[in-house]
VOGU-3710 file (C-alpha; in Angstrom, 3 decimals, decimal comma):
1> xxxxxxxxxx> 81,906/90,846/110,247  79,909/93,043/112,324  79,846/96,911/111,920  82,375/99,017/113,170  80,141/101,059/115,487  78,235/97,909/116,850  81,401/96,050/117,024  82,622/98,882/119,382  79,686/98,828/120,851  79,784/94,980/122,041
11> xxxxxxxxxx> 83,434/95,146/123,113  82,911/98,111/125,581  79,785/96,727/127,382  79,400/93,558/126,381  75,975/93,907/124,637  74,607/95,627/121,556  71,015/97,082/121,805  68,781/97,015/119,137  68,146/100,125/116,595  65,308/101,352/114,971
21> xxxxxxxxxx> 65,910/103,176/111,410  62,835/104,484/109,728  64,419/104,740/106,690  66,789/102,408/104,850  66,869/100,597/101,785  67,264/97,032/101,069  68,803/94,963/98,693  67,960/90,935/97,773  69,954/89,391/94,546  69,029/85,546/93,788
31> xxxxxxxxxx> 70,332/83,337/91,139  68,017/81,873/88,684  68,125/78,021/88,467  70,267/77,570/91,065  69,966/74,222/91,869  69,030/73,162/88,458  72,830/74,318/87,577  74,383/72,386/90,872  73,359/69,277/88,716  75,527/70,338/85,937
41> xxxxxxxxxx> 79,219/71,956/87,547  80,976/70,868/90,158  80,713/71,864/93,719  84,112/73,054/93,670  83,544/75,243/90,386  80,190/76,173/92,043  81,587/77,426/94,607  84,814/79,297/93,116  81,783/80,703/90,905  79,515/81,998/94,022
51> xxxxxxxxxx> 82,948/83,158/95,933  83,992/85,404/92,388  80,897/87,496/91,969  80,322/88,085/95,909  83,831/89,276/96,130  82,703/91,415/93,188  79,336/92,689/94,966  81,149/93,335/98,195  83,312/95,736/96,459  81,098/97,194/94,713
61> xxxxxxxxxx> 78,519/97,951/97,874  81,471/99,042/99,756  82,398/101,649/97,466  79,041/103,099/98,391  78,929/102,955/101,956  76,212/99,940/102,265  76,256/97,700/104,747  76,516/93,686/103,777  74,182/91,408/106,051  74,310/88,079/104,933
71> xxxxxxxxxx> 74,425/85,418/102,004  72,092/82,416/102,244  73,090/79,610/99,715  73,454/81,787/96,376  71,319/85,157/97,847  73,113/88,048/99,011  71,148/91,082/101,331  72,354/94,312/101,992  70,978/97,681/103,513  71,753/101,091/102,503
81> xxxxxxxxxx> 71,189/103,721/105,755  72,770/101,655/108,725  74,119/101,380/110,759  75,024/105,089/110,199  71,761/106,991/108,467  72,531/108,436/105,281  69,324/110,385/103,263  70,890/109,322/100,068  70,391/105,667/100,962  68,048/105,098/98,166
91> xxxxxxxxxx> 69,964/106,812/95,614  73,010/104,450/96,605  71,171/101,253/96,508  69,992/101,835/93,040  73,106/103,091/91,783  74,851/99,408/93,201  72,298/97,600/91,982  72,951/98,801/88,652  76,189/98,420/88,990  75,930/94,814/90,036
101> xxxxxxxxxx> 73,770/94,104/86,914  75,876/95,290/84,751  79,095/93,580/86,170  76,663/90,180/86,129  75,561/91,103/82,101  79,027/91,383/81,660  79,918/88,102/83,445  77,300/85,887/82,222  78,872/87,254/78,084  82,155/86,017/78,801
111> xxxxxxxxxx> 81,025/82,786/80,035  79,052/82,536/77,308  82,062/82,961/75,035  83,641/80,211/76,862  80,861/77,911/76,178  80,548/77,631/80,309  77,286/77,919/82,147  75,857/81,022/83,759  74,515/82,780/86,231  71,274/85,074/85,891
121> xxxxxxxxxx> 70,097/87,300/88,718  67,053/88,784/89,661  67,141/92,327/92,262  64,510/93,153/94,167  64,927/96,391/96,406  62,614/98,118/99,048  62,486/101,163/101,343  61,051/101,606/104,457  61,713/101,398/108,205  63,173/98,313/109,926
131> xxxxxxxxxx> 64,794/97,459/112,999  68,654/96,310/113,249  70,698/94,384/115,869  72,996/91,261/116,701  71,516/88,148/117,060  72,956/85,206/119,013  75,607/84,540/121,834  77,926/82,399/119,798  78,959/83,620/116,334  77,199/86,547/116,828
141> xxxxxxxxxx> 75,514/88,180/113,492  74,240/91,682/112,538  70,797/91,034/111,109  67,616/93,756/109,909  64,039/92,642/110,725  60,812/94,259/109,422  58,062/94,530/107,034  59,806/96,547/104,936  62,662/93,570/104,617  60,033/91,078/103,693
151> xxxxxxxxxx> 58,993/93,027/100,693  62,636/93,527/99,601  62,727/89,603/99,308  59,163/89,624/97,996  60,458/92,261/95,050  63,809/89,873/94,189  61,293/86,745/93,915  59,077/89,335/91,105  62,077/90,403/89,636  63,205/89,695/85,898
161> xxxxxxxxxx> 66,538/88,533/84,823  68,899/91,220/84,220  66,825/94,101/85,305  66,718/96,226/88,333  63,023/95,345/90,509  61,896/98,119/93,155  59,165/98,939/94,698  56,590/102,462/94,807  58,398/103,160/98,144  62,186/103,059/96,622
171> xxxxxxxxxx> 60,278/104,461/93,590  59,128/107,335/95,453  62,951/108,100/97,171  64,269/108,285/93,444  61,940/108,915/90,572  63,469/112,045/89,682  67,263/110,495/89,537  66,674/107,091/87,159  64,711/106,154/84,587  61,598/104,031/85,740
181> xxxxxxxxxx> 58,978/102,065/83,935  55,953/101,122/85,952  55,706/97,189/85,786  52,004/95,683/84,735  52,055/93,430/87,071  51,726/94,202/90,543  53,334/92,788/93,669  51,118/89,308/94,513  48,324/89,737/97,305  49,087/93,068/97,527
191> xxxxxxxxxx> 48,611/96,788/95,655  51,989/97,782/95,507  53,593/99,124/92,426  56,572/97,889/90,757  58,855/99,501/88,443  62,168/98,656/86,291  65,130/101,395/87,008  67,591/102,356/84,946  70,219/105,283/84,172  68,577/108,002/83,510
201> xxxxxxxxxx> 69,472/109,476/80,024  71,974/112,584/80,109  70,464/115,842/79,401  70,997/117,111/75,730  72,297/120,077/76,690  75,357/118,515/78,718  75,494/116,313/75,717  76,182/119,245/73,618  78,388/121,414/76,327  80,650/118,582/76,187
211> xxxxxxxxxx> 81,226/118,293/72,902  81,554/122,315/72,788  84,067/122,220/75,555  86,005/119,798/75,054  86,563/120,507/71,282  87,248/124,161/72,471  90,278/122,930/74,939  91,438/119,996/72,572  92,075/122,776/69,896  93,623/125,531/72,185
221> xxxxxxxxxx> 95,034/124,571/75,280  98,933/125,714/74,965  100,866/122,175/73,430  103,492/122,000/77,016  100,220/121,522/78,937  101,344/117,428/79,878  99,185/117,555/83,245  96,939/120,113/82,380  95,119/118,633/79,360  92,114/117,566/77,756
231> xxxxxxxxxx> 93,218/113,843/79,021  93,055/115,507/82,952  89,472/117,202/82,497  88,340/113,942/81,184  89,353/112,313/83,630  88,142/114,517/86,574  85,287/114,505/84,394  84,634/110,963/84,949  85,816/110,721/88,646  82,403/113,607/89,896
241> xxxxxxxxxx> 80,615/111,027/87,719  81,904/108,341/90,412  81,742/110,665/93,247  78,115/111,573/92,350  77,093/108,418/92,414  79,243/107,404/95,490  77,288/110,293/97,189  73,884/109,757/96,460  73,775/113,179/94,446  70,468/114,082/92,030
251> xxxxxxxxxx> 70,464/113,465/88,536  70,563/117,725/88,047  73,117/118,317/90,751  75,371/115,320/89,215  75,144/117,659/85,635  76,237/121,165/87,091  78,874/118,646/88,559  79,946/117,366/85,020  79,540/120,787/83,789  81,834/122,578/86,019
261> xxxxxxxxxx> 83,866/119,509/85,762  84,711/120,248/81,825  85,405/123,689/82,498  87,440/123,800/85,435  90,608/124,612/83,746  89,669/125,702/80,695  91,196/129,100/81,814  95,083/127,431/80,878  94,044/128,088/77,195  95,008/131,963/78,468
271> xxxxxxxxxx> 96,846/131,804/80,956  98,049/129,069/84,147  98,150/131,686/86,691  94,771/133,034/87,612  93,322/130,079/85,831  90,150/129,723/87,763  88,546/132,968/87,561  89,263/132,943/83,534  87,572/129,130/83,902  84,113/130,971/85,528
281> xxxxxxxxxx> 84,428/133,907/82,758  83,814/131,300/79,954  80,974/129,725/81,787  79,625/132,891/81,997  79,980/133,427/78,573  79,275/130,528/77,345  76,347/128,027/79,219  73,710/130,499/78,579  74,211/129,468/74,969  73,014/125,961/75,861
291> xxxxxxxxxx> 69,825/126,713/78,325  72,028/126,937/82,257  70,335/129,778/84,289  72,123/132,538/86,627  71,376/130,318/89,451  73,025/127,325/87,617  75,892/128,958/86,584  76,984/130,516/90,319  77,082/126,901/91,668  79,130/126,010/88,941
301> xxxxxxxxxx> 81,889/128,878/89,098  81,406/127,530/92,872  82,876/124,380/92,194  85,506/125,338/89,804  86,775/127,806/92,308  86,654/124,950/95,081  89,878/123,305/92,863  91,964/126,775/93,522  94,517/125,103/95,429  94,662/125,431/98,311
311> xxxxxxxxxx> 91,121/123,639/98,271  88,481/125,918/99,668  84,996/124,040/99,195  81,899/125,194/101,328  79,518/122,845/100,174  79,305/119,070/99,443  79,382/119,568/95,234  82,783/121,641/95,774  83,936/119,002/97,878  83,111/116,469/95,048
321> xxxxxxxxxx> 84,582/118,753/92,398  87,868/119,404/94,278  88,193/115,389/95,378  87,929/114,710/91,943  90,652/117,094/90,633  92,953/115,288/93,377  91,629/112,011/92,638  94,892/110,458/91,284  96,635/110,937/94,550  94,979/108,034/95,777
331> xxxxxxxxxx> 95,707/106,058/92,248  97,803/103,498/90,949  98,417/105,859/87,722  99,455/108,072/90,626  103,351/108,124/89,281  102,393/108,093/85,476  100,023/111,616/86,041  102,641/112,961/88,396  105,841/112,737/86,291  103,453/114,379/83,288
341> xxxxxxxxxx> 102,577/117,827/86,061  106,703/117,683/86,411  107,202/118,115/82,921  104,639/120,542/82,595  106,360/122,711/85,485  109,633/122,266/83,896  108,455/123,660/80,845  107,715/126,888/82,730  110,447/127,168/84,336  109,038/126,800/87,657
351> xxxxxxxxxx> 110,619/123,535/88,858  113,874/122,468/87,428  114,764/119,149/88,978  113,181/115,765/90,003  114,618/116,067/93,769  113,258/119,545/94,272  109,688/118,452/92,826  109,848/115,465/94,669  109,911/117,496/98,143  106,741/119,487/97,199
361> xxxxxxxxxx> 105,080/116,418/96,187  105,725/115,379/99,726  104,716/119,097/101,196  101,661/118,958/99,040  100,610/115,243/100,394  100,831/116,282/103,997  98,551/119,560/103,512  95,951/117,553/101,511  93,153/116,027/102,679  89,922/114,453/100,767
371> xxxxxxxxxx> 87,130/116,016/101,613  83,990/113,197/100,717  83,491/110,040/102,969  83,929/108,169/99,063  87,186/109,555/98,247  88,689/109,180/101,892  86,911/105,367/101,646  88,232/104,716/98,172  91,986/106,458/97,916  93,321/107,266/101,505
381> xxxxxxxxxx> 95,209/104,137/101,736  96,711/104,311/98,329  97,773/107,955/98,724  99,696/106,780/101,840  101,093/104,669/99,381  102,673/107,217/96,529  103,880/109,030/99,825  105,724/106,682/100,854  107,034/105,769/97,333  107,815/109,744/97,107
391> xxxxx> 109,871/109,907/100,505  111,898/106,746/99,486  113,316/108,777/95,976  114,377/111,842/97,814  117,996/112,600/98,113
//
């Protein structure tokens, strides 16, 4: 499969040209062993083996916008920052490969518990500038070429089961978003730097707003609340977690996100109508008490007024915010969440029958539109979906 811009590209004029990107990241993953454990399974299981956590990888770099290249026997490459740039392409690529260790930790337990035989991976992940482009006339292959790709390989081969390998140059893109521990060793023949990365620990002051806030909402939001409900800020809560990460956003920027998150519509514990503002007046009131600053606390009333329908963001964290409060559009729990917001209406007298709700649902759908490249990537299709499912049920 070859990009969709480069594909376009070769089927209007018959030829690609060559890129140059000065700055992208790249990925290398290798299995230990390899062909130590060919001599013990079956090609076929091998295979079914190889084909099962690829699948898993490709979703898991898609999600974040990263472009696969290749696999060569049981290593998989990928670049983050082509063929479309993308600053945060650092930030992405770590955030995958974490994610990718984790699903492999995960893996490599349950075959364990099955008394089967394992994978274990090594990562290895570089920045720098490279140059991109199609390569042959026959089968014809999108393919990355550089310095900066060597040492990618170069930091997989140095890598360390179950840990995340990069180099001072991806170090340097992301020190202040993960937490890093500068390796002993340095890469052979050469002075560069590696470090381990991993999550960085959440501040202890968004530890303890959480607990605060969510307490506060559990105790006295209004009982008919079957939409909005500590189980719905919770779970927008988690979503700008997933958008942060989706969209390369800082470590501090991803907190004001959680923040403003958990007190979006805290207002409903006075009132529904108005909610917002009455959402901002208990941040005000309240995040001083645990360290946020003036400046803090605007962007975060930002964001929660962003989610005042309809959706008004005017910068990339109240896009987040507001995708996020919309994210079940685009679920499969899509019905489930939507038949609880009917009930809550009902309550209030301000729908009284399926049909009638039914036909908003379907207004509301055709108004909306996500506002991040994740959520348009990750839910569009399914929210065609539920509208369609919604159109069939009206009378």
């Amino acid at each position: 499969m070859l990009p969709e811009e480069v594909a376009l590209e070769l089927k209007e004029k018959g030829n690609t040209q060559s890129k140059f990107f000065d700055s992208v990241t790249i990925l290398f993953t290798d299995f230990k062993d390899f062909t130590k454990l060919t001599e013990k399974v079956s090609s076929t299981e091998l295979i079914e083996e190889l084909n099962y956590c690829f699948k898993e990888f490709d979703r898991i770099i898609s999600k974040y916008g990263i472009e696969k290249i290749k696999t060569i026997g049981d290593a998989y490459m990928a670049v983050s920052g082509l063929p479309k740039k993308d600053e945060n392409h650092a930030l992405k690529m770590v955030n995958a490969s974490l994610e990718i260790r984790d699903f492999m930790e995960q893996y490599k337990q349950k075959r364990i518990n099955e008394n089967k035989s394992f994978f274990e991976m090594r990562i290895g992940i570089n920045s720098g500038e490279v140059v991109a482009g199609i390569v042959g006339i026959k089968k014809f292959a999108y393919d990355v070429w550089g310095s900066a790709v060597n040492l990618a390989s170069e930091m997989e081969v140095h890598g360390a089961i179950g840990k995340v390998n990069i180099s001072q140059n991806t170090f340097n893109l992301v020190k202040d978003n993960f937490d890093t521990e500068l390796r002993t060793e340095k890469l052979q023949d050469s002075d560069v730097n590696m470090y381990f990365a991993e999550p960085k620990e959440k501040n202890v002051a968004l530890k303890k707003v959480k607990e605060f806030i969510v307490e506060k909402q559990k105790q006295e939001l209004p009982k008919h609340l079957h939409y909005h409900n500590i189980n719905h800020i919770l779970d927008v809560h988690n979503a700008v977690i997933n958008y942060a990460k989706l969209e390369g956003i800082s470590t501090e920027n991803t907190e004001l996100l959680e923040t403003a998150a958990l007190f979006h519509d805290s207002g409903f514990i006075v009132k529904a109508d108005g909610h917002e503002l009455i959402s901002c007046e208990f941040a005000e009131e309240f995040l001083p008490n645990f360290g946020y600053d003036a400046v803090q606390i605007e962007k975060i009333k930002g964001m929660i007024m962003a989610t005042k329908i309809p959706q008004s963001p005017t910068n990339h964290l109240e896009q987040i915010l507001a995708d996020a409060d919309l994210d079940y559009l685009g679920r499969d729990d899509f019905e489930e969440i939507s038949n609880g917001l009917f009930e809550e209406l009902k309550a209030e007298n301000k729908v009284t029958d399926l049909n009638t709700w039914n036909k908003i649902q379907v207004s509301f759908f055709e108004k909306h539109s996500y506002f991040t490249e994740s959520a348009k990537r990750l839910r569009n299709d399914k929210k065609q979906q539920n509208l369609e499912l919604i159109k069939k049920q009206l009378l």
